[in-house]
Steps between C-alpha positions, in 0.01 A plus 500: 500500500806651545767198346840650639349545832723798535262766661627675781897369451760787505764408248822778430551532148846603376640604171217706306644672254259596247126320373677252332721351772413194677481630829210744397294238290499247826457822709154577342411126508552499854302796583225357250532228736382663832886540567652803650814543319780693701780673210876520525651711255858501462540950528306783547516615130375139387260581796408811277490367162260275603260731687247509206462071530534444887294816609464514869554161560767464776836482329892452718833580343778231564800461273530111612902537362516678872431293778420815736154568218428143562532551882337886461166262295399281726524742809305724348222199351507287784394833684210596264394168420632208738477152342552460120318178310791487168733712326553513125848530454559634103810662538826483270812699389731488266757732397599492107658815487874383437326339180448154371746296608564074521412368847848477605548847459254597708588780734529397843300837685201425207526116624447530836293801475250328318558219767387709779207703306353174321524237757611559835273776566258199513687357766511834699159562463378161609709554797426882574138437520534117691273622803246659256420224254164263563526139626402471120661749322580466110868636352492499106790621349541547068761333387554345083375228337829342501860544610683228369468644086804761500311742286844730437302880515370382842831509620512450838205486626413148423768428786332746729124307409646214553622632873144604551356206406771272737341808773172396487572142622706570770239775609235281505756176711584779727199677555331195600661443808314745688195567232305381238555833281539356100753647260457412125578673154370544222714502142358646253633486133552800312281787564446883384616679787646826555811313692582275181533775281804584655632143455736533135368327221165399686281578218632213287518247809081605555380412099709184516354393814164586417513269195647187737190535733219275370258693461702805320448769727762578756371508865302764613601715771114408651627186498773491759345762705144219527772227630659708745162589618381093572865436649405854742164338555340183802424307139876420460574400842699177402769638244736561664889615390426482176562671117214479285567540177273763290613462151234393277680183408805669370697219720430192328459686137867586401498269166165619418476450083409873405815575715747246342343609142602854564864444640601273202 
């Protein structure tokens, strides 16, 4: 019996950037799943790089910062394939290249950069494919476990999560006025991806984490990518414009006594 009752959906995955992004873990879930999983990439040399993992599976290039790729994606999907059953939206920027600096110092082109790549491109997709999605169609986006702790080397991102997060429930209001398509995220705590080593000082955020969760062992990237797949799938039909919250119990473990012990 086939539990996720996904066989025969056609979900667009976006973001795979290597095997140990999200995006590719729920990708081979959902094709594990009877799925058939339809790739964005964000350029033709990411197309490239990743022509050992994605073989001839059918891959589109769409920078989403560029609303004319967004347009240029569904034209050319809605031709090939017509109606789409969910999207897995794992998609984020952020541009650290000025440095560290405190939040309000951030650079206003990174800002709203970051802005448009992260969240709105949710938005814009959600909209650019509005005639292709199912009656029942499933958005899941990745956002963080939490945006109200103002973890200082996350900069400002937290406020862009947070933006995505906000997103999600006015998708969903909106949406519903003319269909019953669901958009949800998931937020994840700290994982080992390719995209947080590029976040400055991440290392040290990742070990403390991992001793907060409960179980002391930080979340596993199989982990987020198994949630996005029930929130993609008929079993999750009531949840509805919602965060879930993958963090191992980090959240409620911040005065943990091994912790406390160690910072006195």
């Amino acid at each position: 019996m086939n539990y996720l009752q996904l066989d025969g959906k056609t979900i667009l995955v976006t973001g795979v950037a290597n095997r140990k992004s999200v995006a590719w873990h729920t990708a081979q879930l959902l094709e594990e799943a009877g799925a058939s999983v339809i790739y964005s990439v964000r350029s033709e040399q990411r197309k490239e790089s990743l022509k050992k993992l994605l073989g001839d599976r059918p891959v589109y290039i769409c920078d989403v910062e560029h609303q004319s790729e967004i347009d240029r994606l569904q034209q050319e999907v809605s031709k090939d394939y017509g109606t789409l059953d969910g999207l897995v939206h794992s998609i984020a920027f952020a541009d650290y290249s000025a440095g560290w600096k405190p939040y309000n110092e951030t650079p206003r082109a990174a800002f709203l950069q970051s802005v448009n790549i992260s969240c709105f491109s949710l938005m814009a997709l959600a909209e650019a494919f509005k005639e292709q999605w199912h009656e029942d169609a499933s958005i899941v986006t990745v956002s963080i476990s939490t945006t109200r702790m103002a973890a200082e080397n996350y900069g400002f991102m937290g406020p862009v999560k947070a933006a995505l997060d906000s997103s999600v429930c006015f998708l969903a209001k909106s949406f519903s006025k003319f269909s019953r398509v669901r958009f949800n995220a998931v937020c994840p705590g700290l994982l080992k991806t390719s995209a947080s080593a590029g976040i400055p000082g991440y290392v040290d955020s990742y070990l403390h984490a991992e001793k907060a969760t409960l179980r002391k062992q930080a979340v596993q990237t199989e982990e987020v990518a198994n949630t996005i797949a029930f929130l993609l799938s008929p079993r999750s039909s009531g949840i509805n414009a919602q965060g879930l919250v993958i963090d191992a119990g980090m959240g409620i473990n911040y005065f943990d006594e091994e912790i406390l012990r160690q910072g006195s």
